[in-house]
N, CA, C, O and CB atoms as a CASP TS submission, in Angstrom:
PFRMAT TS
TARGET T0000
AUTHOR 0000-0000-0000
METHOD Language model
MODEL 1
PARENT N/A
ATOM      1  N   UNK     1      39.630 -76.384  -1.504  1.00  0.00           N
ATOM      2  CA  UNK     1      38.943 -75.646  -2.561  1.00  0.00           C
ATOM      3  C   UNK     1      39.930 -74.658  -3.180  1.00  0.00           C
ATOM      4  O   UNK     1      40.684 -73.957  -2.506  1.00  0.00           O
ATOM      5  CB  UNK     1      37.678 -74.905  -2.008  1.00  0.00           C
ATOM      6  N   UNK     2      39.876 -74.656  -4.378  1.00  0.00           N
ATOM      7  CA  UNK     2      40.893 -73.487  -5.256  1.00  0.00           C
ATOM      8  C   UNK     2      40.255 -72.403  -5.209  1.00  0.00           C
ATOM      9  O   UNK     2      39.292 -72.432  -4.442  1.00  0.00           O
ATOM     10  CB  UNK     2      41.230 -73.708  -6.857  1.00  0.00           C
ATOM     11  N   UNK     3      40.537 -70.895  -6.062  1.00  0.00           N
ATOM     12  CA  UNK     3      40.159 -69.849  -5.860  1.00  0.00           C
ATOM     13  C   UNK     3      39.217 -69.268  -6.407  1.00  0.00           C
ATOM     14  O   UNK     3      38.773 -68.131  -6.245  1.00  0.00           O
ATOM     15  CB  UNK     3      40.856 -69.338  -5.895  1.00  0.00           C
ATOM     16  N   UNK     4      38.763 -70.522  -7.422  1.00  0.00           N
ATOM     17  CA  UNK     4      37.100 -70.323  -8.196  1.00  0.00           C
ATOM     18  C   UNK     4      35.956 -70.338  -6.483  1.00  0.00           C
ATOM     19  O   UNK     4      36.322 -70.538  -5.325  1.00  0.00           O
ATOM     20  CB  UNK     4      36.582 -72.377  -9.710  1.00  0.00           C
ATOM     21  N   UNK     5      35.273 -70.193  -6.755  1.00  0.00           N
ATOM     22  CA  UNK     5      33.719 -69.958  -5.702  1.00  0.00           C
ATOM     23  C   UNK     5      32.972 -70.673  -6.496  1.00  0.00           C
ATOM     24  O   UNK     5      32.531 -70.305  -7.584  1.00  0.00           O
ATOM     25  CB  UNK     5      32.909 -68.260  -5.424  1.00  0.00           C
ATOM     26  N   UNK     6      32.721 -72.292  -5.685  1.00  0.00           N
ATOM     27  CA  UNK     6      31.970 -72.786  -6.767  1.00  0.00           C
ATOM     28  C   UNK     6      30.417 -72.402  -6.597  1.00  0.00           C
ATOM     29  O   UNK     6      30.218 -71.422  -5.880  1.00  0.00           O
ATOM     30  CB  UNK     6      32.189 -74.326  -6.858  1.00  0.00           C
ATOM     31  N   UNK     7      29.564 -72.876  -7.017  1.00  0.00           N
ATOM     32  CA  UNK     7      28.144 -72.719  -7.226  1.00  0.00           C
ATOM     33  C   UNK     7      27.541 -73.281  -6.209  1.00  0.00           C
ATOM     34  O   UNK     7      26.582 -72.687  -5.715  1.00  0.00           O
ATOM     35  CB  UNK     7      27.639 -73.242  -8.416  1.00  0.00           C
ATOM     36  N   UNK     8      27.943 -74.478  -5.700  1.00  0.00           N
ATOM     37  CA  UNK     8      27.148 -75.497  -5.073  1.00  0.00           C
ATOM     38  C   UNK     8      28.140 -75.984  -3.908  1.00  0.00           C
ATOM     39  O   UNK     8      29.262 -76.360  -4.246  1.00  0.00           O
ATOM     40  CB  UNK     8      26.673 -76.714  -6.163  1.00  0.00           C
ATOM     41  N   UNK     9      27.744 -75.996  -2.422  1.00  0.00           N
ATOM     42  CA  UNK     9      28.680 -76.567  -1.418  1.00  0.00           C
ATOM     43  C   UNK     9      28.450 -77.902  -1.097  1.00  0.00           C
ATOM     44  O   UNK     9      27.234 -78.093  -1.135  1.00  0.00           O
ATOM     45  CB  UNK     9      28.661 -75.859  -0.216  1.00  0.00           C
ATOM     46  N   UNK    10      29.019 -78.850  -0.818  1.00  0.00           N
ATOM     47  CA  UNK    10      28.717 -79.996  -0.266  1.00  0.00           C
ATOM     48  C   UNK    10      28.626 -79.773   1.453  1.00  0.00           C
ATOM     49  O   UNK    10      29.418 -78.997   1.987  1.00  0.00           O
ATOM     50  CB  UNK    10      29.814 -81.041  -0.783  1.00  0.00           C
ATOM     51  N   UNK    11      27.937 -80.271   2.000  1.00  0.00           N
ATOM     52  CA  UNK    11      27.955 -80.165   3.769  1.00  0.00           C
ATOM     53  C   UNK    11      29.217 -79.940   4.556  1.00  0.00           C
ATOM     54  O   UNK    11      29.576 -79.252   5.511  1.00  0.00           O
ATOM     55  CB  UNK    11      27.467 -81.520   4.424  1.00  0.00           C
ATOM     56  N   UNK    12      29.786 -80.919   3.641  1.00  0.00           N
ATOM     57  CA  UNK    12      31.564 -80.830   4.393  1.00  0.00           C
ATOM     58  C   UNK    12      32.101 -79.382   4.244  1.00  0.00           C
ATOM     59  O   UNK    12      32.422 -78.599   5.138  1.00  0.00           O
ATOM     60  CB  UNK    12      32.925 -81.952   3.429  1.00  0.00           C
ATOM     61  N   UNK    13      32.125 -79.196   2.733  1.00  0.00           N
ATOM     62  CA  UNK    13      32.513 -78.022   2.332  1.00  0.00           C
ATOM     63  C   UNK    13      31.909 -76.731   3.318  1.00  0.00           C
ATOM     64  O   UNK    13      32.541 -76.018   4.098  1.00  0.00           O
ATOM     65  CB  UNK    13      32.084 -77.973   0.868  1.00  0.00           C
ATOM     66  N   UNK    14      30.948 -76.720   3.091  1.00  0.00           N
ATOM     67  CA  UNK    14      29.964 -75.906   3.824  1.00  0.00           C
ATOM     68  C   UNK    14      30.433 -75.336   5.343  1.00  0.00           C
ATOM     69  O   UNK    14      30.615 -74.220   5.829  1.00  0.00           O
ATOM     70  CB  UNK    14      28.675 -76.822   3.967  1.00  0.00           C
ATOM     71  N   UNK    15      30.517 -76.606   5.776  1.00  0.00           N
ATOM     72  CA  UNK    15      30.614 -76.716   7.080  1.00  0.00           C
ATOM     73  C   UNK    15      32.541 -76.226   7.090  1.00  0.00           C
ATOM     74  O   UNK    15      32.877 -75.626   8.112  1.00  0.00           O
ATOM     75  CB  UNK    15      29.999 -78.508   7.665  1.00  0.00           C
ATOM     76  N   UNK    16      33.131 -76.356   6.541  1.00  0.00           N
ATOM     77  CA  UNK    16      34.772 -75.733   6.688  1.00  0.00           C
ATOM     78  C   UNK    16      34.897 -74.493   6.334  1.00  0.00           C
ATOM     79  O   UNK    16      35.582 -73.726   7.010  1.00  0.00           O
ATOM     80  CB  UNK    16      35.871 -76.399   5.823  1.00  0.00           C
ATOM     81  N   UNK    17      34.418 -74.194   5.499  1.00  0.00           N
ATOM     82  CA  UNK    17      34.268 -72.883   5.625  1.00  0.00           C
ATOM     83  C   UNK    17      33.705 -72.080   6.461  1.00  0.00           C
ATOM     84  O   UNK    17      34.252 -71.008   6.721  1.00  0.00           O
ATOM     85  CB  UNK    17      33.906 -72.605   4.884  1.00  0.00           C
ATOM     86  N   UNK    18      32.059 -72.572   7.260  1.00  0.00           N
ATOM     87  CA  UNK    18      31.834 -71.709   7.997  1.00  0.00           C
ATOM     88  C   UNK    18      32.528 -71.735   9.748  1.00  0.00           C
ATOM     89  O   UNK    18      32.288 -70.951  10.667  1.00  0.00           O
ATOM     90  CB  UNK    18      30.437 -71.733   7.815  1.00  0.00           C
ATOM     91  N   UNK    19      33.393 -72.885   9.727  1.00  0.00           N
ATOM     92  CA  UNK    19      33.993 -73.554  10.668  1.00  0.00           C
ATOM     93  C   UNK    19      33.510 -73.822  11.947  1.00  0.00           C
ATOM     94  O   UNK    19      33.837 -73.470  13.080  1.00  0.00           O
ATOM     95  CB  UNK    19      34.946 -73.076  10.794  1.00  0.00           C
ATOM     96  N   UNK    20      32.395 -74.746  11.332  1.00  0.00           N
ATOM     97  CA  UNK    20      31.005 -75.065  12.142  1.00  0.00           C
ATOM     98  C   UNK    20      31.429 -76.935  11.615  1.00  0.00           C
ATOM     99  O   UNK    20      32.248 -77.444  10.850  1.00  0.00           O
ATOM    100  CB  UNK    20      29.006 -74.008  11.295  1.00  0.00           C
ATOM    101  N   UNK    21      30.258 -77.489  12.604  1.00  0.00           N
ATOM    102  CA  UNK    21      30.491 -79.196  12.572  1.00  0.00           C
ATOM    103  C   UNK    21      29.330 -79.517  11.250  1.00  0.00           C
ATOM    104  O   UNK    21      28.399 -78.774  10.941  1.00  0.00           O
ATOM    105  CB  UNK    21      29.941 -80.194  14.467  1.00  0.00           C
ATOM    106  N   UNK    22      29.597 -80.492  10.766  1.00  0.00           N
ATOM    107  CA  UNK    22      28.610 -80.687   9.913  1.00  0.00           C
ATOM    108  C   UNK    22      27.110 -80.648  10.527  1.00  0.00           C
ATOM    109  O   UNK    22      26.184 -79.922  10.164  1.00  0.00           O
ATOM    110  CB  UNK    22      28.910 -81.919   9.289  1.00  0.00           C
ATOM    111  N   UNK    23      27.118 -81.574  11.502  1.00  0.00           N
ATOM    112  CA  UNK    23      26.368 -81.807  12.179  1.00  0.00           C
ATOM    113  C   UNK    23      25.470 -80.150  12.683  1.00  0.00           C
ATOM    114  O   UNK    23      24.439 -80.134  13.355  1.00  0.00           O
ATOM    115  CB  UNK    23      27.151 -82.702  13.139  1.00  0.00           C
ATOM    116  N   UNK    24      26.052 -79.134  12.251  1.00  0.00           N
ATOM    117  CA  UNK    24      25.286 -77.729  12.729  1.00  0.00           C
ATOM    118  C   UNK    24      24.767 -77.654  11.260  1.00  0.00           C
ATOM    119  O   UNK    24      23.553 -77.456  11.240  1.00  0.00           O
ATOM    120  CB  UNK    24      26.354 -76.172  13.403  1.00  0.00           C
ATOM    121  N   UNK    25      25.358 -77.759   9.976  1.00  0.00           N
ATOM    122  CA  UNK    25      24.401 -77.702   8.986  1.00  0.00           C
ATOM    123  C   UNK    25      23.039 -78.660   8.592  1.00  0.00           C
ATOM    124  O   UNK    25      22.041 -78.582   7.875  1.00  0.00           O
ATOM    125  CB  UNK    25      25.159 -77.717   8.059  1.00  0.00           C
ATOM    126  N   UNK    26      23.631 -79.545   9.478  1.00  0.00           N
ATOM    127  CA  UNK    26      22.656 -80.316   8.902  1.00  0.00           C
ATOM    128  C   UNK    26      21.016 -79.993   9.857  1.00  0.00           C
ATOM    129  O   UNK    26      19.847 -80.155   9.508  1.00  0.00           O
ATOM    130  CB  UNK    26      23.309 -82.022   8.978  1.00  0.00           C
ATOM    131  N   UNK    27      21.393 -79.679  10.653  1.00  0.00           N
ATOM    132  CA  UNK    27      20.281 -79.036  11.705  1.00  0.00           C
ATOM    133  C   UNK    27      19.825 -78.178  11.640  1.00  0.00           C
ATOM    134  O   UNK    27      18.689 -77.989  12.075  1.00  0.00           O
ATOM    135  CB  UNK    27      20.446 -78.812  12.723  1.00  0.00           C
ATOM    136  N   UNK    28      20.941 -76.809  10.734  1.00  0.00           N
ATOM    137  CA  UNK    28      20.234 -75.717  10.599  1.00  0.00           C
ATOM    138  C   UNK    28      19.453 -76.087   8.968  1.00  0.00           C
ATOM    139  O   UNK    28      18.726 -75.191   8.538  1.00  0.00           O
ATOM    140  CB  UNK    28      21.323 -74.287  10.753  1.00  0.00           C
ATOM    141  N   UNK    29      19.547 -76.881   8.428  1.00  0.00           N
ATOM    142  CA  UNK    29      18.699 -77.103   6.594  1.00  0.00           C
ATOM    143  C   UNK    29      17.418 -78.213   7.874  1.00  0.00           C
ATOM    144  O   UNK    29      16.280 -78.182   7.405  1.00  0.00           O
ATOM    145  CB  UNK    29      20.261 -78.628   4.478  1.00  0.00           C
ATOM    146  N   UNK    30      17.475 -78.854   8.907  1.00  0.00           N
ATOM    147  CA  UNK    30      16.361 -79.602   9.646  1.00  0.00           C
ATOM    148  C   UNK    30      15.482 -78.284   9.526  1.00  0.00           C
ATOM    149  O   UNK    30      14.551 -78.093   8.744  1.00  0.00           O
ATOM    150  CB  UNK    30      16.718 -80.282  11.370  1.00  0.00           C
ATOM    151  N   UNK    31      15.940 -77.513  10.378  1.00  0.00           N
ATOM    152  CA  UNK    31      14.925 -76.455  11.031  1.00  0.00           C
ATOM    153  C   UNK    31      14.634 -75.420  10.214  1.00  0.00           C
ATOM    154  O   UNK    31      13.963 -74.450  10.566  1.00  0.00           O
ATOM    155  CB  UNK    31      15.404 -75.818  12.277  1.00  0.00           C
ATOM    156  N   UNK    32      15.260 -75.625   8.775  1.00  0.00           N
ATOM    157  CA  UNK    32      14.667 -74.333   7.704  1.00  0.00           C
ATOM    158  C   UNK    32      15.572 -72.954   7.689  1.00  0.00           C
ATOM    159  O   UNK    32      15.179 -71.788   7.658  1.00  0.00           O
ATOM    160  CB  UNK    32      12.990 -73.775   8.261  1.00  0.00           C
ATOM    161  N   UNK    33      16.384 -73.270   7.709  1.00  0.00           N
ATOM    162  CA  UNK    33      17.219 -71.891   8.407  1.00  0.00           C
ATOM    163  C   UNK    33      17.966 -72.170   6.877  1.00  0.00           C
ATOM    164  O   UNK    33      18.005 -71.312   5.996  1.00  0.00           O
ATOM    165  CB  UNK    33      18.404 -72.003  10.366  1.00  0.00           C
ATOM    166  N   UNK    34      18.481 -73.387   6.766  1.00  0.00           N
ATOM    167  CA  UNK    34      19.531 -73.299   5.499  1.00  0.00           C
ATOM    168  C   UNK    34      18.676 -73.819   3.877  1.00  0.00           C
ATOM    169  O   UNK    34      17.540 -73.457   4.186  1.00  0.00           O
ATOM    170  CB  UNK    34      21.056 -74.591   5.931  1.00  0.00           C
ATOM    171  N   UNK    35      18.597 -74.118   3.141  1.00  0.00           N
ATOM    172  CA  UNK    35      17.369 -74.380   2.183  1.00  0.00           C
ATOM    173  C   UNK    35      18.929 -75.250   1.970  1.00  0.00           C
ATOM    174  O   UNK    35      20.054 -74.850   2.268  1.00  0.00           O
ATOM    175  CB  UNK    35      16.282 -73.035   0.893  1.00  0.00           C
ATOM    176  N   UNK    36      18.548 -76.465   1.394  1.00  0.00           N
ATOM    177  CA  UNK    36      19.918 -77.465   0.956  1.00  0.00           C
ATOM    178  C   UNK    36      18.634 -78.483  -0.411  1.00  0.00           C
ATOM    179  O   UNK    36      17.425 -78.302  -0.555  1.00  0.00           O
ATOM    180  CB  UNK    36      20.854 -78.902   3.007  1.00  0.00           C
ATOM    181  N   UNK    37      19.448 -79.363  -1.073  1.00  0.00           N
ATOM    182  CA  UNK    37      19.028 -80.341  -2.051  1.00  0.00           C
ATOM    183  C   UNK    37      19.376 -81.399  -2.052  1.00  0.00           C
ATOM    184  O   UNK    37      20.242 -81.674  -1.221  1.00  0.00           O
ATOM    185  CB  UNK    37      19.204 -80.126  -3.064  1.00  0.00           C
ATOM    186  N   UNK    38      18.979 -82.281  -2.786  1.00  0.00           N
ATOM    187  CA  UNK    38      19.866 -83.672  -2.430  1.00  0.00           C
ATOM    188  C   UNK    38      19.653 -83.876  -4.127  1.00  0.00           C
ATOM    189  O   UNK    38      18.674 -83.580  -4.812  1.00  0.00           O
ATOM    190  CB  UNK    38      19.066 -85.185  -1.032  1.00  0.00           C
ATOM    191  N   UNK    39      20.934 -84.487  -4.519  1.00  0.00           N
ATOM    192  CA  UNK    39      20.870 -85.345  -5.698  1.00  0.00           C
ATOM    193  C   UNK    39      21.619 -86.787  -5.606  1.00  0.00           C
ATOM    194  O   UNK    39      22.770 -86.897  -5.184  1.00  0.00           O
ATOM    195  CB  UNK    39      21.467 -84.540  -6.846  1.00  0.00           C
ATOM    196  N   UNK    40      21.005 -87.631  -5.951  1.00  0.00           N
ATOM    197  CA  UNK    40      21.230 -88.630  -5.782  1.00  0.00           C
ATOM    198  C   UNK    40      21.259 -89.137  -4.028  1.00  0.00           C
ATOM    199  O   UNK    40      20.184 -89.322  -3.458  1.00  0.00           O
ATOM    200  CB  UNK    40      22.314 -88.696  -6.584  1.00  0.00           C
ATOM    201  N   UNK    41      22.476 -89.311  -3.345  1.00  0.00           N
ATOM    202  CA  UNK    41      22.885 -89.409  -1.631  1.00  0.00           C
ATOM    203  C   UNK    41      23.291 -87.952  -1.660  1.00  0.00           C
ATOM    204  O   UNK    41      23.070 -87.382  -0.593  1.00  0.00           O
ATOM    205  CB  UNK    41      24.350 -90.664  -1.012  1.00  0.00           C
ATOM    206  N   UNK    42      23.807 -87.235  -2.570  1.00  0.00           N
ATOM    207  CA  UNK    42      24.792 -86.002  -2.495  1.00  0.00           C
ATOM    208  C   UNK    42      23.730 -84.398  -1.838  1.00  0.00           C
ATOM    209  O   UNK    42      22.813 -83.950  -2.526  1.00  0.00           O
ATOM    210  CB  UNK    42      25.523 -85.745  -4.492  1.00  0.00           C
ATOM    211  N   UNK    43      24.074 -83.840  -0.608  1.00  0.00           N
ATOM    212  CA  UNK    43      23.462 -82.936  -0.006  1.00  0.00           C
ATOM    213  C   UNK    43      24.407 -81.911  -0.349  1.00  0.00           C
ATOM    214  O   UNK    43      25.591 -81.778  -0.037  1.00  0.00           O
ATOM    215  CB  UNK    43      23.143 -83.186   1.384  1.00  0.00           C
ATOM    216  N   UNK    44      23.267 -80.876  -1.398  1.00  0.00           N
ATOM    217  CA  UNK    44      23.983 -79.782  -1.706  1.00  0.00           C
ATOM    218  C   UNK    44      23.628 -78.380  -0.827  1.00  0.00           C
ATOM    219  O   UNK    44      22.801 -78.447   0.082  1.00  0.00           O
ATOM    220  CB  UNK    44      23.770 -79.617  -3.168  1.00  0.00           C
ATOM    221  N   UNK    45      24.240 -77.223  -1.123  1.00  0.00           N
ATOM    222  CA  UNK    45      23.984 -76.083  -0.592  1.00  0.00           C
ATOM    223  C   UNK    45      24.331 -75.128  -1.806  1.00  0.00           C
ATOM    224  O   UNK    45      25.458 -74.998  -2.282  1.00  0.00           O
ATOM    225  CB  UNK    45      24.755 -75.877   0.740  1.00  0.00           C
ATOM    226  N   UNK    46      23.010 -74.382  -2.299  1.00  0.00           N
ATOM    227  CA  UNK    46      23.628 -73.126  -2.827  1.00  0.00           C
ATOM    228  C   UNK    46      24.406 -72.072  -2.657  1.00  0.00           C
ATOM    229  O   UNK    46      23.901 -71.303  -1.840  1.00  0.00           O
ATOM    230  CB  UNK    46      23.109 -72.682  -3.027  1.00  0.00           C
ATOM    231  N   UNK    47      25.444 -71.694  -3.087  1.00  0.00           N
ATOM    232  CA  UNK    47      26.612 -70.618  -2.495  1.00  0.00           C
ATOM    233  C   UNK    47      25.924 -69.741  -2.301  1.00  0.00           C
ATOM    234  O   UNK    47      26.225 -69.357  -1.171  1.00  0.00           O
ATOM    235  CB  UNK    47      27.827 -70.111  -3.291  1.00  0.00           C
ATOM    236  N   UNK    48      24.942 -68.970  -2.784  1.00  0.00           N
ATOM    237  CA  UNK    48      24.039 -67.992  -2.338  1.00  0.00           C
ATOM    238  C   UNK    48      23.128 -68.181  -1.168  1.00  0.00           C
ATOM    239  O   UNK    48      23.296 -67.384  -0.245  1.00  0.00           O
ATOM    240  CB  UNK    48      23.303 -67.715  -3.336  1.00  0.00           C
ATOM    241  N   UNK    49      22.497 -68.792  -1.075  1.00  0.00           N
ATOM    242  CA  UNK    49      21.700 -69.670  -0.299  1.00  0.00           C
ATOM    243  C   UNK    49      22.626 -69.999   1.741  1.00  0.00           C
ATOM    244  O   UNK    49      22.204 -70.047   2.897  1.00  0.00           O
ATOM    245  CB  UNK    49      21.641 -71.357  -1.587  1.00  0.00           C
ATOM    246  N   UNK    50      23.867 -70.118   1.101  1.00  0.00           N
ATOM    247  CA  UNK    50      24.967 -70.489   2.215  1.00  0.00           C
ATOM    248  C   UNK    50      24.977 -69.566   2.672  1.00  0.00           C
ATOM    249  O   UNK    50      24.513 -69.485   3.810  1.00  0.00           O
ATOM    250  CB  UNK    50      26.285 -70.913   2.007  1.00  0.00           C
ATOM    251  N   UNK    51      25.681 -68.028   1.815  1.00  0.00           N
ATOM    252  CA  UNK    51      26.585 -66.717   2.323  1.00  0.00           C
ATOM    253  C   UNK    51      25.173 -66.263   2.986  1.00  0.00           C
ATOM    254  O   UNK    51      25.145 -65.744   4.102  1.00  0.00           O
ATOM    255  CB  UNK    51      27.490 -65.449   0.936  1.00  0.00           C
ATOM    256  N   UNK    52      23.865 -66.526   2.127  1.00  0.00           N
ATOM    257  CA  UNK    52      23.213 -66.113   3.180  1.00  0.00           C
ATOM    258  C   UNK    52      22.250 -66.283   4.949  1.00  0.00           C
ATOM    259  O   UNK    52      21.397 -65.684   5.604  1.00  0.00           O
ATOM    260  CB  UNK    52      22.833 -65.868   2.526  1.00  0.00           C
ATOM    261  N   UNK    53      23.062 -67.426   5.022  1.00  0.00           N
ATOM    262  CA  UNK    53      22.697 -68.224   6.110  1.00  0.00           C
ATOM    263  C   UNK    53      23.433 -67.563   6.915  1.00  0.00           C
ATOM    264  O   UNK    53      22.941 -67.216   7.989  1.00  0.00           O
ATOM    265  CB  UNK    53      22.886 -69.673   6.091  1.00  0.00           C
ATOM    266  N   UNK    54      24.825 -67.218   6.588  1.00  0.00           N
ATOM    267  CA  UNK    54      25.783 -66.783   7.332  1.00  0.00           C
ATOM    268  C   UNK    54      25.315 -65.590   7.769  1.00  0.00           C
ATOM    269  O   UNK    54      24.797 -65.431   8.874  1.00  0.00           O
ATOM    270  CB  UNK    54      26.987 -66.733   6.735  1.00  0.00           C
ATOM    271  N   UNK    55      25.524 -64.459   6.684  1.00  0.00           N
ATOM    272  CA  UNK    55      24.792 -63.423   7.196  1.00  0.00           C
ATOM    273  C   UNK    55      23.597 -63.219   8.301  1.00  0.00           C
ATOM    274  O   UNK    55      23.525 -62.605   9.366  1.00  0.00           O
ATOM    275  CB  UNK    55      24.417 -63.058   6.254  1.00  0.00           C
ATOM    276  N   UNK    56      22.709 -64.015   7.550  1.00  0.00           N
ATOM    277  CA  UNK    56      21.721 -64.182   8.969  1.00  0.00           C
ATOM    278  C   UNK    56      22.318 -64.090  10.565  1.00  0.00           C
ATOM    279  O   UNK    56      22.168 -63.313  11.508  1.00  0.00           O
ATOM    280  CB  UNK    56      21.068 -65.741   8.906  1.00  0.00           C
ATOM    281  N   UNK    57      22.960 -65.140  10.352  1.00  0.00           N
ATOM    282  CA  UNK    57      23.620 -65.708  11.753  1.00  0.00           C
ATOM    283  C   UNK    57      24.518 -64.177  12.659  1.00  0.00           C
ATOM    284  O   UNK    57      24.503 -63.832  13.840  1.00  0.00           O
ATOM    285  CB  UNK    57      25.059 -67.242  11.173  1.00  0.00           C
ATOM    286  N   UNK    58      25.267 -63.544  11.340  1.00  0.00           N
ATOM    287  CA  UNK    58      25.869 -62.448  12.067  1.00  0.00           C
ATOM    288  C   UNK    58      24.835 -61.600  12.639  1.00  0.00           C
ATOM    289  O   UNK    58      24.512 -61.408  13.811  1.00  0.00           O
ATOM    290  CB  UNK    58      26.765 -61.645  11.213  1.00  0.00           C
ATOM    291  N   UNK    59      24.406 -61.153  11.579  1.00  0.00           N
ATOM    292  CA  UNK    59      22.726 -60.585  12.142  1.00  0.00           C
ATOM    293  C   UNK    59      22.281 -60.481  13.568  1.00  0.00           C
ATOM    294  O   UNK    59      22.030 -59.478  14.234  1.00  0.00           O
ATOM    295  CB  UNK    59      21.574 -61.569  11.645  1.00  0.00           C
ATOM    296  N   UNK    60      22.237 -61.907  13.918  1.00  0.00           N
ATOM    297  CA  UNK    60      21.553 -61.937  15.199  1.00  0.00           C
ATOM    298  C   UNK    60      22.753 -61.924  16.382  1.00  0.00           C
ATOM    299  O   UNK    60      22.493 -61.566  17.531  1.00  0.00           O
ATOM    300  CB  UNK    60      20.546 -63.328  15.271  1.00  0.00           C
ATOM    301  N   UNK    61      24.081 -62.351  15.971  1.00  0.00           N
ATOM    302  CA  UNK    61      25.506 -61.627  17.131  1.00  0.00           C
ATOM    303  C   UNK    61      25.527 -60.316  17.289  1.00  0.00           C
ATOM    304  O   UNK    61      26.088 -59.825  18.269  1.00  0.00           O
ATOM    305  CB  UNK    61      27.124 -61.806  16.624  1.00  0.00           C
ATOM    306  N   UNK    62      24.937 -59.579  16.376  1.00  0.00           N
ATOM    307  CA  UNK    62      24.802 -58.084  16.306  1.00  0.00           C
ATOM    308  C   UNK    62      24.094 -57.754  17.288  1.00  0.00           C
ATOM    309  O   UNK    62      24.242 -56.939  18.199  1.00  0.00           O
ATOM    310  CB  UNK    62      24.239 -57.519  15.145  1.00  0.00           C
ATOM    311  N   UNK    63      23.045 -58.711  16.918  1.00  0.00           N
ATOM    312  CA  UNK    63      21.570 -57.528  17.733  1.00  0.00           C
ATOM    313  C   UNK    63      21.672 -57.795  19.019  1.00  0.00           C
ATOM    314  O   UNK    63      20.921 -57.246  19.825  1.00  0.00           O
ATOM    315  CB  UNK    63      19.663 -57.865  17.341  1.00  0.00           C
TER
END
């Protein structure tokens, strides 16, 4: 990824950045934790939607 922030993550994407397996996003959008879309085969993630999954997650290492 270049140094734009795009709008929309793909799973892969998603998942390298948060340097988690895909296989953890795709479980956390199962169980409602991540809100994701599909267009066409293509499983998206809103960048907003993402950073705030993350957050969540720190959230609860905190507490």
């Amino acid at each position: 990824m270049s140094g734009a922030q795009p709008e929309f993550y793909s799973v892969t994407d998603a998942a390298t950045v948060a340097g988690v397996s895909r296989m953890t996003i795709y479980r956390a959008a199962e169980q409602g934790e991540l809100q994701t879309f599909r267009i066409g085969r293509k499983v998206l993630i809103r960048r907003t939607d993402f950073h705030t999954w993350i957050e969540s997650k720190a959230s609860e290492r905190a507490a």
